[in-house]
C-alpha positions in Angstrom: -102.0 -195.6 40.0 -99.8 -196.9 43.0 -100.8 -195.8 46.6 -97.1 -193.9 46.5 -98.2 -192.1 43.8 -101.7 -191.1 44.9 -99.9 -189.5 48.7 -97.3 -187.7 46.1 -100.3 -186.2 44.3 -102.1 -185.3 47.6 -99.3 -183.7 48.7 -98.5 -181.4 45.9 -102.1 -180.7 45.6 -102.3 -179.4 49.3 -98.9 -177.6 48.5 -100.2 -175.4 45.9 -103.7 -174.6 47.4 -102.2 -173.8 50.6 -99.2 -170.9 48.9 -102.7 -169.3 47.4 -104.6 -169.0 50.7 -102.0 -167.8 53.1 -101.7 -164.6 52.1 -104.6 -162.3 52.9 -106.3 -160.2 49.8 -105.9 -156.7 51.3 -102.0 -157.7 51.0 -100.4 -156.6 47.5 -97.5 -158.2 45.6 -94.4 -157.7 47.6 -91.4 -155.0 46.6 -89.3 -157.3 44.6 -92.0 -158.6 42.8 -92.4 -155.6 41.0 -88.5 -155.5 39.9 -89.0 -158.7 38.4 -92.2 -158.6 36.8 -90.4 -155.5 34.9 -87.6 -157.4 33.7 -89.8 -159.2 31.5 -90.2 -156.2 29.5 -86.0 -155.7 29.2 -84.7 -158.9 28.8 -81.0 -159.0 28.9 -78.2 -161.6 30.0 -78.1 -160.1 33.2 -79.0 -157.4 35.8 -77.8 -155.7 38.3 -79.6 -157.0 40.8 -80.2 -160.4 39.4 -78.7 -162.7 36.8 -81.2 -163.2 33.9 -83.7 -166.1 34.8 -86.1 -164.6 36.7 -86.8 -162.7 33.6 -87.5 -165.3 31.5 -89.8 -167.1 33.9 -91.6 -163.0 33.7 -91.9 -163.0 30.3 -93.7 -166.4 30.5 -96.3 -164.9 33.2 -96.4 -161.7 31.0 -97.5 -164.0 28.0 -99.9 -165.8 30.3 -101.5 -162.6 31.3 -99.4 -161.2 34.3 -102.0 -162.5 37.2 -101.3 -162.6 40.3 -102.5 -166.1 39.8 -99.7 -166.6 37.9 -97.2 -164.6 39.7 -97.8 -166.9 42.7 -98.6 -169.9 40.6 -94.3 -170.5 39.9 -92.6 -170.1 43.0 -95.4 -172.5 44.1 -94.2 -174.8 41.7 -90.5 -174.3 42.4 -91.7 -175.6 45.8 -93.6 -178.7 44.7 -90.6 -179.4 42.4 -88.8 -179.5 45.8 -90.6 -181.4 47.5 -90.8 -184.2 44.4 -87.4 -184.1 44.4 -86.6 -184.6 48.1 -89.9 -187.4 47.6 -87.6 -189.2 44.7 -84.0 -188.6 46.7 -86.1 -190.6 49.5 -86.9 -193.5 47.1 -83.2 -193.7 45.8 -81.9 -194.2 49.5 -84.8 -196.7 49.3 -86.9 -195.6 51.8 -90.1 -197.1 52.6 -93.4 -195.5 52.4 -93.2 -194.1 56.1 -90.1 -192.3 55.0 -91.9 -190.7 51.8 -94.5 -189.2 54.1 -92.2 -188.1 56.9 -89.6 -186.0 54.1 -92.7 -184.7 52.5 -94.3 -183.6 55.6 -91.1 -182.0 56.7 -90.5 -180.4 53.5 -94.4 -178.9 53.2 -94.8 -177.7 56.8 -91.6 -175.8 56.9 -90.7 -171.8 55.9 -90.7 -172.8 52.4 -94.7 -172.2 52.8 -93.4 -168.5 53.3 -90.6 -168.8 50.9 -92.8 -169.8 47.6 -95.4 -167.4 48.3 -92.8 -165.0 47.3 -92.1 -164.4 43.3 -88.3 -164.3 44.0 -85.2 -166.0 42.7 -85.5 -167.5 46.0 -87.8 -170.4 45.7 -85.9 -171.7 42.6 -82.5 -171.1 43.7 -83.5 -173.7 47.1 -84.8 -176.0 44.1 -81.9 -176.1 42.1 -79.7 -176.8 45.4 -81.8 -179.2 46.4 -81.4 -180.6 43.0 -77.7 -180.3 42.5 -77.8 -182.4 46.1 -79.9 -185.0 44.8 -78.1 -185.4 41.5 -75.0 -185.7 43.6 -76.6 -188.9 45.3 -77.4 -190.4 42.0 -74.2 -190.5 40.6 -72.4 -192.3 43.6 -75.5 -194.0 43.6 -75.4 -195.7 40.3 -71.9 -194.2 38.5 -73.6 -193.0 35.8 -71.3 -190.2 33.9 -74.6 -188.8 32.5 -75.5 -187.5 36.3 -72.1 -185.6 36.3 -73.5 -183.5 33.1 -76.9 -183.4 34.8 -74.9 -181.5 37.9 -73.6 -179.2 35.8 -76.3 -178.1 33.7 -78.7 -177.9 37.1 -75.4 -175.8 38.6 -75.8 -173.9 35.8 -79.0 -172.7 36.1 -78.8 -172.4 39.8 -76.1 -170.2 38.9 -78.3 -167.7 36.1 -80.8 -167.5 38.4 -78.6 -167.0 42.0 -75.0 -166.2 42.2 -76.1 -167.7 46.2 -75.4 -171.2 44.8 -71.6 -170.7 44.4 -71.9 -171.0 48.7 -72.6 -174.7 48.0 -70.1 -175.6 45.8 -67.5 -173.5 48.4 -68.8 -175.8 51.0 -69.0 -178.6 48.9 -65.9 -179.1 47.0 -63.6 -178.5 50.2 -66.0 -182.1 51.7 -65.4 -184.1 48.4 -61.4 -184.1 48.4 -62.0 -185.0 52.4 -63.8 -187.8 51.6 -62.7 -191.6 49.3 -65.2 -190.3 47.0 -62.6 -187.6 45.8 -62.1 -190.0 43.0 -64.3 -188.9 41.2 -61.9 -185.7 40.7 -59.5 -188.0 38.4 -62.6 -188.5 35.8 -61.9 -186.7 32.6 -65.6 -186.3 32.5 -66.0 -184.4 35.1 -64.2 -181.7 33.6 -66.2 -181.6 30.3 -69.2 -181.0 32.4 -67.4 -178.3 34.3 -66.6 -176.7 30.5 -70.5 -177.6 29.7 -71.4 -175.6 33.0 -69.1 -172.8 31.8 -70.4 -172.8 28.4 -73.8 -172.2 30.1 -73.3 -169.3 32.3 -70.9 -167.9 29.6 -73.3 -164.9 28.4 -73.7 -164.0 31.6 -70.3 -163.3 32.7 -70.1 -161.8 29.6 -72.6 -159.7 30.3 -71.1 -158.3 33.9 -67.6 -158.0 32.1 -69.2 -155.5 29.7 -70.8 -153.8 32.7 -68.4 -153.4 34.7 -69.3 -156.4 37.0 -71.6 -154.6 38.8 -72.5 -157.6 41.2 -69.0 -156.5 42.8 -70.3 -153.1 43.5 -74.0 -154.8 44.6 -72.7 -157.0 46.9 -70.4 -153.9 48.1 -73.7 -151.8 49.0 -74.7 -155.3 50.4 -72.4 -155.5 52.9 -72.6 -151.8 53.9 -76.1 -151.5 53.8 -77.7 -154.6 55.3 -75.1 -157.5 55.9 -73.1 -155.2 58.3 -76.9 -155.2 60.5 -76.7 -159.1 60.4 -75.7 -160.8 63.9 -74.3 -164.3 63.5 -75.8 -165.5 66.5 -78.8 -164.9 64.9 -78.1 -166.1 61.6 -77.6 -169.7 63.5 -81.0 -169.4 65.6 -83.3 -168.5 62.5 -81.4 -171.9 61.0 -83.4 -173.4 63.6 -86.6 -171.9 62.4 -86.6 -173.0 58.6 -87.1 -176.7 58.9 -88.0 -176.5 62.9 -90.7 -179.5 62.3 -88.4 -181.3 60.8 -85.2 -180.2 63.4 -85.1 -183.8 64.7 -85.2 -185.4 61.1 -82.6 -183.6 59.7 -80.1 -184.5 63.2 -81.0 -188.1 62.5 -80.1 -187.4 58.8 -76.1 -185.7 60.4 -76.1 -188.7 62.2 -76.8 -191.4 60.0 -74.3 -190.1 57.4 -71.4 -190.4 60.1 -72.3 -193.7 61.9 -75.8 -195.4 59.2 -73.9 -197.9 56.6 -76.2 -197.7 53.4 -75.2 -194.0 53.4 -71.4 -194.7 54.0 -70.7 -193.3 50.1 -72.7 -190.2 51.1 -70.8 -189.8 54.3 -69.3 -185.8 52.7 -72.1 -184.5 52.9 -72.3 -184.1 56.4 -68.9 -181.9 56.2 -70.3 -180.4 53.5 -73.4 -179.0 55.5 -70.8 -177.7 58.3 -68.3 -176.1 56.1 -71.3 -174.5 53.7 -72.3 -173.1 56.6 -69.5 -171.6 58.4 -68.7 -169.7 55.6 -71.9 -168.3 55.5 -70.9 -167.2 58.5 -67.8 -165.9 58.0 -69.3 -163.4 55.5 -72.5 -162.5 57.5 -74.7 -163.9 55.0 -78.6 -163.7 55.4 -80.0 -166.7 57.2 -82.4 -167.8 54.3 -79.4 -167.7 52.3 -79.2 -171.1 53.6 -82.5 -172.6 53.5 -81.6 -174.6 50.4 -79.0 -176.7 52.1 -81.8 -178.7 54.4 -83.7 -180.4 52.7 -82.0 -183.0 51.1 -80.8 -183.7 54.6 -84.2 -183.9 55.5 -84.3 -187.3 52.7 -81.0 -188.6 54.3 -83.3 -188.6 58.1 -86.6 -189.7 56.8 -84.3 -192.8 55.7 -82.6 -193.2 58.5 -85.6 -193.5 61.0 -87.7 -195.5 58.6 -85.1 -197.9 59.4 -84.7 -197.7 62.8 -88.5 -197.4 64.6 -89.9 -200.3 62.1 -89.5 -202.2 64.8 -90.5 -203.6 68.4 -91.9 -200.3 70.8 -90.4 -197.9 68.4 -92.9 -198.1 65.8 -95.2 -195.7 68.2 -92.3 -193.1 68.0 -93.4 -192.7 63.8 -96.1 -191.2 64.1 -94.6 -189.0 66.7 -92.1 -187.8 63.6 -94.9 -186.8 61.3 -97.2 -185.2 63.9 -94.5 -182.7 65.3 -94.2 -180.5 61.5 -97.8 -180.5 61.5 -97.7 -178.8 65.6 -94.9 -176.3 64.5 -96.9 -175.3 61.4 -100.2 -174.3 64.0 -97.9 -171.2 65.1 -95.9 -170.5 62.2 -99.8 -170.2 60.4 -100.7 -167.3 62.4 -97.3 -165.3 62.5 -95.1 -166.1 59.5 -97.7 -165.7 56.7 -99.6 -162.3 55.7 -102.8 -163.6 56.5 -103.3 -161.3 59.6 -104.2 -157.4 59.1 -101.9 -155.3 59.6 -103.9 -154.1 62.6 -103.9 -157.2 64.4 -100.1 -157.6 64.0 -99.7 -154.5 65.5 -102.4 -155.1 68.0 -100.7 -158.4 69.3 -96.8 -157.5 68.2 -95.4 -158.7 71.0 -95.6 -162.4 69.6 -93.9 -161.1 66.3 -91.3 -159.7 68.6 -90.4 -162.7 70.7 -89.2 -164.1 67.1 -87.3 -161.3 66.3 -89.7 -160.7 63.4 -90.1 -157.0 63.2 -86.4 -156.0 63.0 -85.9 -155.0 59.7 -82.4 -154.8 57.3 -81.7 -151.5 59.1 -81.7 -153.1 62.3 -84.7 -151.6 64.2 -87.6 -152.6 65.2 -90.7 -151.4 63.2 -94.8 -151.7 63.4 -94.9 -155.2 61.0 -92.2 -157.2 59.7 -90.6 -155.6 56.6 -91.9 -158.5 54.1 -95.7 -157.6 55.4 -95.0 -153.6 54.9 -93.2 -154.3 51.9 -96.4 -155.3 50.3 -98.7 -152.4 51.6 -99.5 -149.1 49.6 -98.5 -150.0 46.1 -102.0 -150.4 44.5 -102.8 -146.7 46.4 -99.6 -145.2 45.2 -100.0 -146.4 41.4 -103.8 -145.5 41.6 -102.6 -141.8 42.9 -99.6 -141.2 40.4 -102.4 -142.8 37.1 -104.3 -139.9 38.4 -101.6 -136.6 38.4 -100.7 -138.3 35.2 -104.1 -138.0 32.9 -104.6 -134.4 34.4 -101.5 -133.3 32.8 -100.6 -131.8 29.5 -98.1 -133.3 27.1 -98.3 -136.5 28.8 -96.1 -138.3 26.2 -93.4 -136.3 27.8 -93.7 -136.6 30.9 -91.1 -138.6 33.1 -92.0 -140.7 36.3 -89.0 -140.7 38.6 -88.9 -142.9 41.3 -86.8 -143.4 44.2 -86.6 -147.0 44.3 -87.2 -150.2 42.2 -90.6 -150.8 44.2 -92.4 -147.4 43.5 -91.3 -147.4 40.0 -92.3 -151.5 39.5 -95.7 -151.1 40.9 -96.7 -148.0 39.3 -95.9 -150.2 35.8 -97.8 -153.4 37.3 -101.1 -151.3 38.3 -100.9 -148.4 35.3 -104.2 -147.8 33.5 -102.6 -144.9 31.5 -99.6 -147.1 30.4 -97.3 -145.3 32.1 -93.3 -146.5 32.6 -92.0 -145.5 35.9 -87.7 -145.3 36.0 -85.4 -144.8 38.8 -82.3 -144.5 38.8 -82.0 -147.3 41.9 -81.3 -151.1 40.5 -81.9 -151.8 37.3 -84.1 -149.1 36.0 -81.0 -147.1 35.8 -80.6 -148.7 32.5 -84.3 -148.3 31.4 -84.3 -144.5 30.6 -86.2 -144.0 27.2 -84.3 -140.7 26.3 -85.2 -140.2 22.8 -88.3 -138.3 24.4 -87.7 -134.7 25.3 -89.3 -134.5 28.2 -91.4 -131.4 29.4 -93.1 -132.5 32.3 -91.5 -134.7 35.5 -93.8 -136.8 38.3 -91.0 -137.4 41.1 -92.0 -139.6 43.4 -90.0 -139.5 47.0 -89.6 -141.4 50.3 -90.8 -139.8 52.9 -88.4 -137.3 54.1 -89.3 -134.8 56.7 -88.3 -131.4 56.0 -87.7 -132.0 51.9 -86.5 -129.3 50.0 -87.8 -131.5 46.6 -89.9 -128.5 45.7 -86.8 -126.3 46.2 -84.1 -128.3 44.7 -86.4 -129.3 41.5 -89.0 -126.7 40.8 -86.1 -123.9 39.7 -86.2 -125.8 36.3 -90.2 -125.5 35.9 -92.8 -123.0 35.7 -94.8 -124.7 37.8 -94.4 -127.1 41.4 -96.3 -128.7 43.9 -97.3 -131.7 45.9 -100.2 -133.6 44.6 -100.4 -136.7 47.1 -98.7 -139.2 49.1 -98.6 -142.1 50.4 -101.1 -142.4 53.3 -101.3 -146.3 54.7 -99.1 -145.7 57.6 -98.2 -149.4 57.9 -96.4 -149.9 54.1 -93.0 -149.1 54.4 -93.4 -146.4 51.9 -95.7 -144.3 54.2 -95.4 -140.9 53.5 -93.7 -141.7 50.1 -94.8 -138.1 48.5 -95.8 -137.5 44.2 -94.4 -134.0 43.5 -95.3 -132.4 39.8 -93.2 -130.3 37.5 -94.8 -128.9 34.7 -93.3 -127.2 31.7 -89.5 -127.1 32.0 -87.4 -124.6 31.3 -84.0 -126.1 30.3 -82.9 -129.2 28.9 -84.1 -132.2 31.7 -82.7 -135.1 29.1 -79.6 -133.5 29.8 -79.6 -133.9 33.3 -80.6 -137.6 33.5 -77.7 -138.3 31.3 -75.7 -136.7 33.7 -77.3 -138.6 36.6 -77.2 -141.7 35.0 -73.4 -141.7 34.0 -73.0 -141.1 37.8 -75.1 -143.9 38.7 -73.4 -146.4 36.9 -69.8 -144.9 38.0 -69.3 -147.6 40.4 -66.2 -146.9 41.5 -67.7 -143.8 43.4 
C-alpha cells in the first residue's frame, strides 16, 4: 500500500469518526430526517417534497435496522465520497502529494462537517455536483466519449435525488458555448447521453405530470414562505463561510483557470462558477444551495499552489495553506455543530448572533439556531402521544393527525405501539389509510395561543380534551399541544377526503 493511499485512508477514517461525535446525544434526529426515513415505507417515483432517491437510500437503512448509526452512517459517506473525488480530480490535474493533502484538508475541515451530519438529499446532491465537475475534467482530459455517458448518468441521479442540480447545468451550459471547448456540442454523442439522462429521470417526470407537478406549487410556497426572507447580501457572505479554510485555495483555483496553462482546457469553468452563481442570486436561492459548486475548485487551487510554492522561500508558505482549515475549524467546532446544550447556546448567544446564526426561515431571531431546535422534543412528543394512544379504546381506529411532516415522522420513528402518524403537510397528504373507519382522533397542534381546537373539533365527539404538550421550551415545537377525541359522532373518513382533495388542489 502506497503512502498516497495510506493519507487517503486516514483521511476518510477521521471523516467518518468525526460526523458521529459532533453532535451531542441529548440532540435527536433533525425534522427532515423524519420525512425521509418515512418515505422508505411509501416508495414512489417521486414526492412532493423530494424526487425519489432519498427513499431508496431509507429503505436500505430500514433493511439495515433504521439506527441512528445508520441514519448518520450515509450522508457521512456521501461526504467521504466527496472528498475521494476531489482527492482523484487532484491526481488527474496531476498534483503532487502536497496538493492531495491540501484539497483534502480543505474539503474535511469545511461546513460539509455540518452538512453530512444531516440525513438530507443534501450531502448527496454536493456529491453528485462535485462529481458531474470532475467527470467534466476527465473528458477534456482524455476525450473519452464514455465520460460523456458517465455525466449523464451522474446528472441523472443528481437530478432524482435534487431538482438543485439543474442550477449547475444553467450556469454551466451558458460557460461551455463561451469557451473553444464548445465543440464538444457538435458530437453526436453527446446527444445520446442527453436521451440516456432523459431516459433516466423519465419516471419521475412522469410521476409529477400525473400529479399535477406539484414541485411548481412547492417551489411557489418556497418563494412565499422562506425565499422572500432571504437577503442576497447575505446569501454572498455565508458563501464565504462554507469553504472559509479553504477561501484562499479556491481564489488561487479562479485564478489559475484564467492566467495557469495546464488548466487552459478547463479555463469555463471559472465562468461557470460566476454565472451559477448569479442566478442563484437572481432567484434568492438559499446559500447552501451552492455549497456543491466549491469544491472541485478547491482541486483546481490545491494544483495550482503545489506548483507554485515548490520552490525557493515559498515552500514555508505550504504549510501555511494546510494549517489555516485546521484554525477555522477550532471556532466552527464550538458553534456550527450540536455539540453544545442548548443551555449554553443560549447562555453565550451572542457568538451565535455575530454569525447571523439564530435567524431562522421566518426571518427572526430565536433562542438556538433553527437546525439545533429542529432536533429537540421529538423523542418527548412521540413518548407522550405512545402514551394517550394505549389508554384509548378502539385503538385500531384511531387517527393521529399531525400538523407538520416532523410531528407525524417522529411519532412513526420512536412508536412502541406501531402507531402511523399523517398530516396533511408534505407528503403525508398522500399516506391517509382510509379503508379504516375511524372512531377516535389524536390531533396534534403547534402551539397556538388562544386555540379554539377543542371548539372547532370536539362538536363531532362525545368526548375532548388536552392530554399533554410539548414542554422543552428550546425545540421549535414548544408548546406543540396532543388533543383527544373519542367516539365520533358522524362520518370523520368523510371529512379527510374532503380535506385531502383540498390539499392537493394546488391551484388554490
Amino acid at each position: 500500500m502506497t503512502k498516497k493511499t495510506l493519507i487517503l485512508i486516514g483521511f476518510i477514517v477521521l471523516k467518518f469518526a468525526l460526523q458521529y461525535i459532533l453532535i451531542s446525544p441529548e440532540y435527536d434526529l433533525q425534522r427532515d430526517e423524519y420525512l425521509h426515513l418515512d418515505q422508505a415505507h411509501h416508495l414512489a417515483w417521486g414526492y412532493l417534497s423530494v424526487p425519489p432517491v432519498t427513499s431508496w437510500v431509507s429503505y436500505i437503512i430500514y433493511l439495515l435496522g433504521n439506527s441512528v448509526f445508520w441514519i448518520k452512517f450515509f450522508p457521512a459517506l456521501f461526504g467521504a465520497l466527496t472528498l475521494l473525488i476531489v482527492w482523484r480530480a487532484i491526481e488527474t490535474l496531476r498534483g503532487n502529494l502536497y496538493a492531495l493533502i491540501l484539497g483534502a484538508t480543505c474539503i474535511l475541515f469545511s461546513s460539509l462537517l455540518r452538512l453530512n451530519t444531516l440525513y438530507q438529499p443534501n450531502s448527496l446532491d454536493v456529491l453528485c455536483w462535485t462529481g458531474f465537475y470532475y467527470v467534466i475534467i476527465l473528458y477534456f482530459t482524455t476525450e473519452k466519449t464514455k465520460w460523456i455517458y458517465i455525466g449523464a448518468i451522474v446528472f441523472a441521479l443528481g437530478f432524482l435525488n435534487k431538482y438543485n442540480i439543474l442550477f449547475l447545468l444553467i450556469g454551466f451550459l451558458p460557460a461551455l458555448l463561451l469557451s473553444n471547448q464548445r465543440k464538444v456540442l457538435a458530437k453526436k454523442d453527446l446527444y445520446l447521453a442527453l436521451l440516456l439522462g432523459l431516459l433516466l429521470i423519465l419516471p419521475n417526470l412522469l410521476w409529477q405530470y400525473n400529479n399535477q407537478f406539484p414541485i411548481v406549487h412547492h417551489m411557489k410556497e418556497l418563494a412565499e414562505t422562506q425565499l422572500v426572507n432571504v437577503d442576497r447580501i447575505g446569501f454572498l457572505k455565508e458563501q464565504l463561510l462554507f469553504f472559509i479554510g479553504g477561501f484562499f485555495v479556491i481564489v488561487a483555483g479562479l485564478y489559475a483557470l484564467l492566467f495557469y496553462k495546464p488548466f487552459h482546457k478547463y479555463r469555463f469553468f471559472f465562468a461557470s462558477i460566476i454565472l451559477t452563481l448569479l442566478v442563484f442570486i437572481y432567484f434568492k436561492a438559499k446559500a447552501y444551495y451552492a455549497i456543491g459548486l466549491y469544491p472541485i475548485y478547491i482541486a483546481f487551487g490545491a494544483v495550482f499552489l503545489s506548483d507554485i510554492l515548490k520552490t525557493g522561500w515559498k515552500r514555508f508558505l505550504q504549510p501555511v495553506f494546510i494549517i489555516i482549515p485546521l484554525l477555522f475549524f477550532i471556532p466552527m467546532y464550538n458553534l456550527a455543530f450540536p455539540n453544545k446544550s442548548p443551555e449554553y447556546i443560549v447562555k453565550h448567544h451572542e457568538k451565535y448572533k455575530k454569525l447571523d446564526m439564530l435567524r431562522w426561515e421566518d426571518g427572526k431571531d430565536h433562542a438556538l439556531p433553527q437546525d439545533f431546535a429542529d432536533m429537540l422534543g421529538w423523542k418527548e412528543l412521540a413518548r407522550k402521544t405512545d402514551s394517550v394512544y394505549a389508554a384509548l379504546p378502539n385503538q385500531d381506529k384511531t387517527l393521529v393527525l399531525c400538523d407538520n411532516y416532523g410531528q407525524a415522522g417522529a411519532i412513526n420513528y420512536y412508536t412502541k405501539k406501531g402507531i402511523k402518524a399523517v398530516s396533511f403537510n408534505a407528503d403525508y397528504v398522500n399516506w391517509f389509510d382510509l379503508s379504516i373507519p375511524y372512531k377516535n382522533l389524536i390531533r396534534i397542534k403547534d402551539y397556538e395561543k388562544d386555540s379554539d381546537e377543542l371548539k372547532e373539533t370536539g362538536p363531532y365527539f362525545n368526548t375532548a380534551k388536552i392530554s399533554g404538550e410539548v414542554t422543552n421550551q428550546y425545540s421549535r415545537e414548544y408548546g406543540t399541544t396532543i388533543f383527544v377525541f373519542t367516539d365520533a359522532k358522524v362520518n370523520i373518513n368523510k371529512k379527510i377526503e374532503s380535506e385531502i382533495k383540498s390539499e392537493k388542489d394546488y391551484s388554490k
